[in-house]
KOLROVO-295780 format. One record per residue (C-alpha): x, y, z; residue in three letters. Coordinates in Angstrom, 3 decimals, always signed. Layout:
BEGIN
site east=X north=Y up=Z kero=ala
...
***
This chain:
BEGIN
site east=+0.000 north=+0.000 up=+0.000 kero=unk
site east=+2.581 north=+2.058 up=+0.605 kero=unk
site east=+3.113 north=+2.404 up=-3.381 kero=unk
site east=-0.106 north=+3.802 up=-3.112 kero=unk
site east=+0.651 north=+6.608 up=-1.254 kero=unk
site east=+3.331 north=+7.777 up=-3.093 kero=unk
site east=+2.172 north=+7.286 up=-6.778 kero=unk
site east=+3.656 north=+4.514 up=-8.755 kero=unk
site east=+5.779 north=+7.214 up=-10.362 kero=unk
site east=+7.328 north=+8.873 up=-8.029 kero=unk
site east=+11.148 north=+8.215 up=-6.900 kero=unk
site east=+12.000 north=+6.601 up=-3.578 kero=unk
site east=+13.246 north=+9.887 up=-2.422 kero=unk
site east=+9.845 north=+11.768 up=-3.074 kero=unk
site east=+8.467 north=+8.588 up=-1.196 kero=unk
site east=+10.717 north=+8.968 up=+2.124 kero=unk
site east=+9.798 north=+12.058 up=+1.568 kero=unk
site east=+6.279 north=+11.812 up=+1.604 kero=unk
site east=+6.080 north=+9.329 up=+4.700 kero=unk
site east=+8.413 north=+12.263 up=+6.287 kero=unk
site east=+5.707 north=+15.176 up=+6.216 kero=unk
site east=+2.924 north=+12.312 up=+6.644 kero=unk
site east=+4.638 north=+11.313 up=+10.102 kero=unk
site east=+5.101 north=+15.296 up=+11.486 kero=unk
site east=+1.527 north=+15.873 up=+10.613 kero=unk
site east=+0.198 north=+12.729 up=+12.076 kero=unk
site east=+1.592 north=+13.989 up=+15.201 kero=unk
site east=+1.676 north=+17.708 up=+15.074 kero=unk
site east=-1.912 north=+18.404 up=+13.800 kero=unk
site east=-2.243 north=+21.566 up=+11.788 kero=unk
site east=+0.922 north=+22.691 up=+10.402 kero=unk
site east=+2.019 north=+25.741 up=+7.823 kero=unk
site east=+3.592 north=+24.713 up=+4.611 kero=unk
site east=+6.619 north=+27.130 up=+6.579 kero=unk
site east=+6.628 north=+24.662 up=+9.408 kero=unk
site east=+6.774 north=+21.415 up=+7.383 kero=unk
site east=+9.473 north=+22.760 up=+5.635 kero=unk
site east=+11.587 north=+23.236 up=+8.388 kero=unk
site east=+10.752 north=+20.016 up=+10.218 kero=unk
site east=+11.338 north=+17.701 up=+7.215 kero=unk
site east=+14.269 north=+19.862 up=+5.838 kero=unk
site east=+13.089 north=+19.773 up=+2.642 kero=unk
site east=+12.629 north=+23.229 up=+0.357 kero=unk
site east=+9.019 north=+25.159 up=+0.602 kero=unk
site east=+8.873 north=+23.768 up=-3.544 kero=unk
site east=+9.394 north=+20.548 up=-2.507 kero=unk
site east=+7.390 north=+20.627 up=+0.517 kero=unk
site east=+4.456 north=+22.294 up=-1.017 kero=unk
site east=+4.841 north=+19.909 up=-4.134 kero=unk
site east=+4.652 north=+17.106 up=-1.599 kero=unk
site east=+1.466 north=+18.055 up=+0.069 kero=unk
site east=-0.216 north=+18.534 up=-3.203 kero=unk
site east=+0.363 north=+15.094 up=-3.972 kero=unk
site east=-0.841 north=+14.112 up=-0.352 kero=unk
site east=-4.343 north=+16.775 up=-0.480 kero=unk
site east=-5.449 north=+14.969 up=-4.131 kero=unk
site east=-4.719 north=+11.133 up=-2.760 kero=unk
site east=-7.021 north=+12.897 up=+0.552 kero=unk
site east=-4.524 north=+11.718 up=+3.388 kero=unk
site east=-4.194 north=+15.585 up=+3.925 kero=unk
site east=-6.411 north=+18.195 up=+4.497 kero=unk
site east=-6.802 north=+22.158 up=+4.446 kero=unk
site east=-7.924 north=+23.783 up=+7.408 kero=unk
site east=-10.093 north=+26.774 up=+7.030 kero=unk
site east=-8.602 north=+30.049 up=+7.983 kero=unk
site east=-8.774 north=+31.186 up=+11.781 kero=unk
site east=-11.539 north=+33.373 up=+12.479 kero=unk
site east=-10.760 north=+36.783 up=+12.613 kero=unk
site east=-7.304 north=+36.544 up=+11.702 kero=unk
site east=-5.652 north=+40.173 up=+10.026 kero=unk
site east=-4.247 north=+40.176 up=+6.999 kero=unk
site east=-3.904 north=+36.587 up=+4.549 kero=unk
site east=-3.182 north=+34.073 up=+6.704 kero=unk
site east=-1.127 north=+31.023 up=+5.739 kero=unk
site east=-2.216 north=+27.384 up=+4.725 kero=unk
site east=-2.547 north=+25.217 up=+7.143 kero=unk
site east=-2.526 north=+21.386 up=+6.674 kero=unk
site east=-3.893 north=+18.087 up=+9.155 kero=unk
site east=-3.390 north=+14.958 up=+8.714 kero=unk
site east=-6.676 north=+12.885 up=+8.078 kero=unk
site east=-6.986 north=+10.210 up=+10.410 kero=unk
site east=-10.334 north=+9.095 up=+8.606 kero=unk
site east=-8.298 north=+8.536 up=+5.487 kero=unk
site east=-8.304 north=+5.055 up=+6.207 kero=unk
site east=-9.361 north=+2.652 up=+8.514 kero=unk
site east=-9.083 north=-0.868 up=+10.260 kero=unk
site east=-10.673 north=-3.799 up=+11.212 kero=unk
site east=-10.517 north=-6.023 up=+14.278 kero=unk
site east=-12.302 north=-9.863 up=+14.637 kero=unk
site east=-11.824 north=-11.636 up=+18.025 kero=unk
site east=-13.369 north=-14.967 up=+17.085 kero=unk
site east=-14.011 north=-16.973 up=+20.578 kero=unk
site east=-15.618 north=-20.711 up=+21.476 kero=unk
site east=-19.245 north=-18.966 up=+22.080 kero=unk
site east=-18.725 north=-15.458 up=+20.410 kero=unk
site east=-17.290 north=-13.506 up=+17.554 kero=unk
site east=-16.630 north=-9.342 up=+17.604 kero=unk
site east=-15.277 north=-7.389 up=+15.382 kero=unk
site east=-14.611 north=-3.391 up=+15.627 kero=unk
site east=-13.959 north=-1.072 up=+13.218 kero=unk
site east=-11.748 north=+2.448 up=+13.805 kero=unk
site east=-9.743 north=+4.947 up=+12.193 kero=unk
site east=-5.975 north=+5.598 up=+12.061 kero=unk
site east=-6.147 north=+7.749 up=+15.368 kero=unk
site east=-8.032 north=+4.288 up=+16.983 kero=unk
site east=-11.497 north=+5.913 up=+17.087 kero=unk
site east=-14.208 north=+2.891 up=+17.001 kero=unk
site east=-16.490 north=+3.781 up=+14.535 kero=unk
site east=-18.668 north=+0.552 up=+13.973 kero=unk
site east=-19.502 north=-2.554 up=+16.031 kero=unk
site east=-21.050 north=-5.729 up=+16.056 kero=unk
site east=-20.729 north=-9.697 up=+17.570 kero=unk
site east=-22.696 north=-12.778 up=+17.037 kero=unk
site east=-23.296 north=-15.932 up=+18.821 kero=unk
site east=-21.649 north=-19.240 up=+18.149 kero=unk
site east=-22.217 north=-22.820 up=+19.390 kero=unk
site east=-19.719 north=-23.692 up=+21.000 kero=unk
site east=-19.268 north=-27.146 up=+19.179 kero=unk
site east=-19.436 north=-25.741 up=+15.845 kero=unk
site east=-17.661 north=-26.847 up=+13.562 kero=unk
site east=-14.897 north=-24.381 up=+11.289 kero=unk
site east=-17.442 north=-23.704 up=+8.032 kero=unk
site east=-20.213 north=-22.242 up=+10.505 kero=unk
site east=-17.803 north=-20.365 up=+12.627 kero=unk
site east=-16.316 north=-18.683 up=+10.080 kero=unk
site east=-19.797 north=-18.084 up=+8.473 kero=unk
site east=-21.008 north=-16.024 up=+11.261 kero=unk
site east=-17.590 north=-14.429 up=+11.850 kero=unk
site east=-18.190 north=-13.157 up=+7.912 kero=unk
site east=-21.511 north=-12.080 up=+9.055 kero=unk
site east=-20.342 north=-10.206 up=+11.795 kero=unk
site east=-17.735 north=-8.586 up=+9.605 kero=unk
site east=-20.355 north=-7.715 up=+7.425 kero=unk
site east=-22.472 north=-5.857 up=+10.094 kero=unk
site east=-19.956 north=-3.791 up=+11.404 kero=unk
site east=-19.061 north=-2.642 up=+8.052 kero=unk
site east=-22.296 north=-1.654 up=+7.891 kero=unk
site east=-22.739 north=-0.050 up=+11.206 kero=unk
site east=-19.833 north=+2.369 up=+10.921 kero=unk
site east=-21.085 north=+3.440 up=+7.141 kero=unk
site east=-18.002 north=+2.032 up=+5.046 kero=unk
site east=-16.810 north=-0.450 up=+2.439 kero=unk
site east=-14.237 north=-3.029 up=+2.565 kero=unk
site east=-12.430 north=-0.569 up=+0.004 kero=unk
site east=-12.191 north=+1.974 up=+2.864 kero=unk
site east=-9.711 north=-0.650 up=+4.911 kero=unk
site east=-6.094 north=-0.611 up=+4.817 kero=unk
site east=-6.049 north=-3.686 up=+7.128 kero=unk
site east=-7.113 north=-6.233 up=+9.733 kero=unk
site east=-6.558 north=-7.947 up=+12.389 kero=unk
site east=-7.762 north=-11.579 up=+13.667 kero=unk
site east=-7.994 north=-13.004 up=+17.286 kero=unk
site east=-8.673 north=-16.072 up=+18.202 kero=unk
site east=-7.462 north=-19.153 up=+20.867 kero=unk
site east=-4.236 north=-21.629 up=+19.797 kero=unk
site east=-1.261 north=-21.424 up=+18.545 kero=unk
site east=-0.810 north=-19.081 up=+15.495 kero=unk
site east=+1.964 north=-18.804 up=+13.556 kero=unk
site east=+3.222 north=-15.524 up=+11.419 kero=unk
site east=+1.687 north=-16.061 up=+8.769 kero=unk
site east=-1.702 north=-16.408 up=+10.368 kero=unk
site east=-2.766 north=-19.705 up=+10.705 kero=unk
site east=-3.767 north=-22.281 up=+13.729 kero=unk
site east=-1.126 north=-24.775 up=+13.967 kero=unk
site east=-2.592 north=-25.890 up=+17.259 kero=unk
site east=-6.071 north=-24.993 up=+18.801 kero=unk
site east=-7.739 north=-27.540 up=+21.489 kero=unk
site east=-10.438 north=-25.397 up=+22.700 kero=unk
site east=-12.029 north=-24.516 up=+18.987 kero=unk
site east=-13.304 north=-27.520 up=+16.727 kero=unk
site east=-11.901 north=-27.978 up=+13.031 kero=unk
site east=-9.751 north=-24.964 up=+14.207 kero=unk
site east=-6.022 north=-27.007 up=+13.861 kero=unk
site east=-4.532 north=-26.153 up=+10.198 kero=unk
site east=-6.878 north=-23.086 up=+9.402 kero=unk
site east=-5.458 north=-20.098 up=+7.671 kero=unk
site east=-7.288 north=-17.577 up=+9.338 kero=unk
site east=-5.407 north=-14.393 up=+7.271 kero=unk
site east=-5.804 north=-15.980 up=+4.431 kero=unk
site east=-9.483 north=-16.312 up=+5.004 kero=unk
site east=-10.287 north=-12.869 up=+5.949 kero=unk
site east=-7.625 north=-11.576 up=+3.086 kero=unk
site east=-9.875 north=-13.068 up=+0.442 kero=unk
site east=-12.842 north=-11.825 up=+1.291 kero=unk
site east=-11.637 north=-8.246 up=+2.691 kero=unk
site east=-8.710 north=-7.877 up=-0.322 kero=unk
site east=-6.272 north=-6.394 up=+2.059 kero=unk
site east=-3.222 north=-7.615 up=+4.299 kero=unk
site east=-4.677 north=-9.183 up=+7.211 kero=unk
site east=-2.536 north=-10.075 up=+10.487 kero=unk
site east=-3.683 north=-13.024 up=+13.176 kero=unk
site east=-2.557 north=-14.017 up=+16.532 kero=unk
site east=-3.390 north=-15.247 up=+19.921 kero=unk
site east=-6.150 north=-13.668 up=+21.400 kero=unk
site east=-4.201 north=-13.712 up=+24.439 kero=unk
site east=-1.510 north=-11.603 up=+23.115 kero=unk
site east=-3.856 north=-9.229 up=+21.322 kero=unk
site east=-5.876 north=-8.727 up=+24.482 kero=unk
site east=-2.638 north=-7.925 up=+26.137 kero=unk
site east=-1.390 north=-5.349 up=+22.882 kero=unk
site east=-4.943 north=-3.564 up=+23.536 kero=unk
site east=-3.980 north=-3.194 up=+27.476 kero=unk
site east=-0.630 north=-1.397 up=+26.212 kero=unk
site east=-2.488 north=+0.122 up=+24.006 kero=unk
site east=-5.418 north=+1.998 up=+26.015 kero=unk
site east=-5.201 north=-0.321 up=+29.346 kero=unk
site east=-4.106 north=+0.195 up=+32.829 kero=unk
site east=-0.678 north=-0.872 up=+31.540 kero=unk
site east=-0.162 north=+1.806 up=+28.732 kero=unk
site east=+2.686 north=+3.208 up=+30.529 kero=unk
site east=+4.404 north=-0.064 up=+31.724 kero=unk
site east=+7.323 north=-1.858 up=+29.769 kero=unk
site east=+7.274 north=-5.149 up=+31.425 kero=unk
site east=+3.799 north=-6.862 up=+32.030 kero=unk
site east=+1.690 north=-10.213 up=+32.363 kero=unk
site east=-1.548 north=-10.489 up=+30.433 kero=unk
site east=-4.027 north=-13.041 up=+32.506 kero=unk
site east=-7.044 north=-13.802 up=+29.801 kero=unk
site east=-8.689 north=-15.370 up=+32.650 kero=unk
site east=-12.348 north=-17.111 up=+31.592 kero=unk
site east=-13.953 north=-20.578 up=+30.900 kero=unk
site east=-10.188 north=-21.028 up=+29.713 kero=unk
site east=-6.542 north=-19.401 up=+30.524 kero=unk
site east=-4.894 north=-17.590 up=+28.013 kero=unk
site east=-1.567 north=-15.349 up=+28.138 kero=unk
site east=-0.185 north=-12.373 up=+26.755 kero=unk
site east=+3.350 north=-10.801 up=+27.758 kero=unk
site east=+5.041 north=-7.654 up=+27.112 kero=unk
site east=+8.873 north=-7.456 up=+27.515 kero=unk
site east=+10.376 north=-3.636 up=+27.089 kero=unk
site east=+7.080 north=-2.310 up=+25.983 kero=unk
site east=+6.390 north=-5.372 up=+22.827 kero=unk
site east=+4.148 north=-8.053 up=+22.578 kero=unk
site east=+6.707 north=-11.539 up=+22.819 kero=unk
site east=+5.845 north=-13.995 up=+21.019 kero=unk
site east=+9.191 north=-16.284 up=+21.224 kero=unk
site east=+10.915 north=-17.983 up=+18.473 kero=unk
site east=+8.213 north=-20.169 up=+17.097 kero=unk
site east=+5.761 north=-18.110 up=+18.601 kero=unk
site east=+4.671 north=-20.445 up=+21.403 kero=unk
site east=+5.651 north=-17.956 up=+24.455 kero=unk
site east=+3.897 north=-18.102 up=+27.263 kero=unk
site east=+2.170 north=-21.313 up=+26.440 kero=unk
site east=+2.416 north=-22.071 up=+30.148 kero=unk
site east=-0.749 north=-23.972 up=+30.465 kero=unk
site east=+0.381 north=-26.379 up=+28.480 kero=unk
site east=+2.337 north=-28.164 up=+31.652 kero=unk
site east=-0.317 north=-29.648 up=+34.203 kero=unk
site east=+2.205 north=-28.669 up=+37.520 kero=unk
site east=+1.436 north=-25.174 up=+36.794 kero=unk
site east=-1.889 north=-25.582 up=+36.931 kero=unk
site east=-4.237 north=-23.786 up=+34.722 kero=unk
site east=-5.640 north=-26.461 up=+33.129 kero=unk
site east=-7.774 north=-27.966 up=+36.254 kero=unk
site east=-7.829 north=-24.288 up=+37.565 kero=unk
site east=-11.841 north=-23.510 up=+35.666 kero=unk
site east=-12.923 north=-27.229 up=+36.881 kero=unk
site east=-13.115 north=-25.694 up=+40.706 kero=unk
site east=-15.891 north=-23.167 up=+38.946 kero=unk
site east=-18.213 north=-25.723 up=+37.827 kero=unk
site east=-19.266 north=-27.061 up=+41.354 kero=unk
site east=-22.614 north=-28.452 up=+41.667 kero=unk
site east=-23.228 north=-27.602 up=+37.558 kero=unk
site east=-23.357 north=-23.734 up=+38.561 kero=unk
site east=-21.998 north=-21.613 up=+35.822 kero=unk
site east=-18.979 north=-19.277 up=+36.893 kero=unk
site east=-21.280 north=-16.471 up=+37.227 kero=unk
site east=-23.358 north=-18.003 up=+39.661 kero=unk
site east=-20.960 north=-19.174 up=+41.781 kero=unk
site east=-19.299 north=-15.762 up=+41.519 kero=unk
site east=-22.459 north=-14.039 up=+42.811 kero=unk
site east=-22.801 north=-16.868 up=+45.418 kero=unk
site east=-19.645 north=-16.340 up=+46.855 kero=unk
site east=-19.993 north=-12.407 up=+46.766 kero=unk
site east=-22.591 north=-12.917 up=+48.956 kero=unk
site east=-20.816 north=-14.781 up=+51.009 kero=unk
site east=-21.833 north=-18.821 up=+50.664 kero=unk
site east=-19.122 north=-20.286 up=+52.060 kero=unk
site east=-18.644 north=-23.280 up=+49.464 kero=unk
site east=-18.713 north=-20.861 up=+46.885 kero=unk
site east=-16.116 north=-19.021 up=+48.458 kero=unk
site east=-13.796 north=-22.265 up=+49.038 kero=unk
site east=-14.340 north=-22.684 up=+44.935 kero=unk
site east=-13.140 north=-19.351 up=+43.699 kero=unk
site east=-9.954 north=-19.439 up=+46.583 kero=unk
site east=-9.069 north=-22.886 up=+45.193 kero=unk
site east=-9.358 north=-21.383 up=+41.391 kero=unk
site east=-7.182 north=-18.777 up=+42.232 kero=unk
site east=-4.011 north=-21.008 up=+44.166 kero=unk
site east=-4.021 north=-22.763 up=+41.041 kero=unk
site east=-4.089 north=-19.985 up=+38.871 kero=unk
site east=-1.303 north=-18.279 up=+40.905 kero=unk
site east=+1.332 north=-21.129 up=+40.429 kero=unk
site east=+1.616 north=-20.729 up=+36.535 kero=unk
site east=+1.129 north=-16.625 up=+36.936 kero=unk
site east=+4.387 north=-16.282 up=+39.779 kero=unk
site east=+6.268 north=-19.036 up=+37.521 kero=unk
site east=+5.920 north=-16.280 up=+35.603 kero=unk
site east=+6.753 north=-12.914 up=+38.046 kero=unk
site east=+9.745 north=-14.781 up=+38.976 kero=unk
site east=+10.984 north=-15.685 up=+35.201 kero=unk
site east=+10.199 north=-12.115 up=+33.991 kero=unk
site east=+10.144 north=-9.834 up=+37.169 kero=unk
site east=+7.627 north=-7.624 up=+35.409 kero=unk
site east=+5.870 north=-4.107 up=+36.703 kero=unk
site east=+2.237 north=-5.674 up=+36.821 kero=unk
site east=-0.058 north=-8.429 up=+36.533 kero=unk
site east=-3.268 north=-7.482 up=+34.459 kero=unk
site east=-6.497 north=-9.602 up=+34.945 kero=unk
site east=-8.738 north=-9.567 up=+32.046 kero=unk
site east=-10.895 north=-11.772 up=+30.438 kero=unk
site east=-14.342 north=-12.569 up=+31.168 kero=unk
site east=-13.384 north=-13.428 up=+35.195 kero=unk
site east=-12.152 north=-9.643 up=+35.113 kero=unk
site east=-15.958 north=-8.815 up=+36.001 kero=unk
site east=-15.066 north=-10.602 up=+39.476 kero=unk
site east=-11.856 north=-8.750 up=+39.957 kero=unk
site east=-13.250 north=-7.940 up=+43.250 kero=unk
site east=-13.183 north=-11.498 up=+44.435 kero=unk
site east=-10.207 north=-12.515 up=+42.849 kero=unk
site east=-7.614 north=-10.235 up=+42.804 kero=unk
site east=-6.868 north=-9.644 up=+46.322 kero=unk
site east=-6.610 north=-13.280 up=+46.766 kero=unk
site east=-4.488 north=-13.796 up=+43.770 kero=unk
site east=-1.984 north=-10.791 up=+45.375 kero=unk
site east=-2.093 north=-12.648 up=+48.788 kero=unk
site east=-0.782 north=-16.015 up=+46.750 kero=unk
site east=+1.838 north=-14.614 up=+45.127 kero=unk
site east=+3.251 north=-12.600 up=+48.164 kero=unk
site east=+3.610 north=-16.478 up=+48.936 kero=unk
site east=+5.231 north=-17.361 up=+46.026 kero=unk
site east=+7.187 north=-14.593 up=+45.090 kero=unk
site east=+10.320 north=-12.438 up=+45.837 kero=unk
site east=+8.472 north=-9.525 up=+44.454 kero=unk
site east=+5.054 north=-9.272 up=+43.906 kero=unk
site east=+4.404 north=-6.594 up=+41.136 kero=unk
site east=+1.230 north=-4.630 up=+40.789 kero=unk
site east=-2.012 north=-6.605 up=+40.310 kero=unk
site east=-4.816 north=-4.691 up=+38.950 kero=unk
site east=-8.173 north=-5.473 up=+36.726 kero=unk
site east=-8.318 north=-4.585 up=+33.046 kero=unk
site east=-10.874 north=-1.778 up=+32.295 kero=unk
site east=-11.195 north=-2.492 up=+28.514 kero=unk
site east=-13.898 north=-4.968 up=+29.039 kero=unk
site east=-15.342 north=-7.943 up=+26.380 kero=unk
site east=-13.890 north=-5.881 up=+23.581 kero=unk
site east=-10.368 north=-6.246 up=+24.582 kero=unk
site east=-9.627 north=-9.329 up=+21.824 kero=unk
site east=-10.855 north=-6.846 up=+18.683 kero=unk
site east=-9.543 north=-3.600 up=+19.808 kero=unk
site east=-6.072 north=-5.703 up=+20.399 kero=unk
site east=-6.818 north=-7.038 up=+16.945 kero=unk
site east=-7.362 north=-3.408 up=+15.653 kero=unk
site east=-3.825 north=-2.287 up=+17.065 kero=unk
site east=-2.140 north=-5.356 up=+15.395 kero=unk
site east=-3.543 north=-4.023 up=+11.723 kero=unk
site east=-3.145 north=-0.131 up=+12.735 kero=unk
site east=+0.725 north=-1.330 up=+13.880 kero=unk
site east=+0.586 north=-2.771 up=+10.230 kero=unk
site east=-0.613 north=-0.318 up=+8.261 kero=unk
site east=+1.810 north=+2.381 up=+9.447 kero=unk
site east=+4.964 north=+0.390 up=+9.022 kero=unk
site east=+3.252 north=+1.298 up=+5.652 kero=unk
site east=+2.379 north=+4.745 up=+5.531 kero=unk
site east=+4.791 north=+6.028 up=+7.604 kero=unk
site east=+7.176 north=+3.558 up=+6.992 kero=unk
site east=+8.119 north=+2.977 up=+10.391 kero=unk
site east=+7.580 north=+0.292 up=+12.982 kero=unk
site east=+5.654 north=+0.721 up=+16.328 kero=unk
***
């Protein structure tokens, strides 16, 4: 896409140049042709040649002259963040989102579906299309109005987008999920673990925005992971980091089964033991030891700032996280930070969104986030 941008034409020098005034605007706002030309260091001709090019391919704008202003005052040029715009699926065991914003992040369209949960891959994906469909529609644009899009879903994923391993979603194993979406969309599309996405949205707009070093709990009818090392997602060499539930000391995988007693769904037993039934209370404490062992494996491996609990559990973060503090202070030689994700059952897409926005301005700007 970036071709696009800079007209087939055009030298790589007027492209560098380009993604030069493209990146001061982006973060400047409103800027004279005078003031691009100093900050890019190229010559008011070539600068003002430049954002000609960018105002008739509408990634720049003129702003309208400030009211009341003496004399003829200069041109002044924004960036348009609605120039483009991305797409974000999360496609779960019961339910598929998908969000829609611009390049600034701004959701501008919505929608999710239901799924069985035994489905198999052709009817998943049919109602993940469907939901794709409706958001386009609720935010008012075309799939030629997308530059990209991301995918979230559970398993292992692998770079180039497809489920190499998946144990929770049926027919799942194998599937080229960016090759899917890329067909029917017609641009790049990105996938990865909606654990990791989850965790890119909580560096993204979360309670950890401002931390470098973090632990992602996607903590619901299953346990997924995201981590951040020196403020980026890791995935590990054959991106299978974190995959600590995969080894039955830590934990995680009997950790749900102390949810289920007497055939009450988590909920239930969450609002049981809020209100103090003591059973109910015995369940959730013996949910969270055995959450805690794979979680301060992790503390002590990475010695991160904080522990973020999201997920659907998060909604319980008032029952869980103090006693998920009080087990690591037992397990640990520091116990970082544990706090409750804000962003909610959206977390999945909007991580999904950043993934496609991180994409598309590696390039338009031609940098990398």
């Amino acid at each position: 896409m970036a071709e696009a941008i800079a007209g087939g034409d055009l030298s790589r020098l007027r492209q560098l140049n380009t993604q030069s005034a493209l990146r001061l605007l982006r973060g400047a706002g409103a800027m004279t042709l005078t003031e691009l030309s100093k900050r890019t260091g190229l010559s008011r001709a070539s600068t003002e040649d430049v954002v000609d090019d960018l105002l008739a391919q509408r990634w720049v704008v003129e702003e309208p002259p400030v009211a009341g202003a003496m004399g003829r005052p200069a041109r002044r040029f924004r960036f348009r963040s609605d120039a483009a715009h991305a797409l974000g699926v999360d496609i779960g065991g019961h339910r598929v989102r998908a969000v829609i914003t611009d390049l600034d992040g701004t959701v501008l369209g919505r929608a999710q579906g239901e799924v069985d949960a035994d489905a198999g891959r052709d009817r998943r994906l049919a109602v993940a299309d469907d939901v794709v469909a409706e958001c386009l529609r609720a935010s008012g644009l075309t799939t030629g109005q997308l530059w990209g899009a991301g995918v979230g879903s559970s398993g292992l994923i692998d770079p180039t987008g497809k489920v190499v391993l998946s144990v929770d979603i049926p027919e799942w194993t194998g599937l080229g999920l960016a090759d899917h979406f890329g067909a029917r969309l017609g641009v790049p599309v990105l996938a990865d673990n909606d654990g990791r996405l989850a965790a890119l949205a909580e560096r993204w707009r979360g309670v950890a925005r401002y931390a470098e070093d973090f632990v992602y709990l996607l903590a619901g009818l299953r346990t997924g992971l995201g981590l951040v090392i020196g403020g980026r997602l890791h995935r590990g060499f054959g991106g299978a980091a974190g995959e600590i539930g995969a080894l039955p000391a830590a934990g995680w995988i009997r950790a749900q089964e102390h949810l289920r007693r007497g055939g009450a769904e988590a909920g239930d037993l969450f609002a049981a033991a809020r209100a103090g039934d003591r059973g109910s209370l015995a369940a959730v404490r013996r949910y969270v030891r055995d959450l805690s062992v794979g979680t301060a494996a992790l503390v002590l491996t990475l010695d991160p700032q904080m522990v973020v609990l999201g997920g659907g559990f998060s909604r319980s973060a008032d029952l869980l996280l103090d006693l998920l503090r009080r087990e690591l202070d037992k397990q640990c030689i520091r116990t970082p930070e544990v706090l409750a994700s804000q962003l909610g059952d959206e977390s999945v897409a909007l991580g999904a969104v950043r993934l496609a926005l991180d994409d598309v301005e590696l390039r338009l700007f031609g940098i990398r986030p």
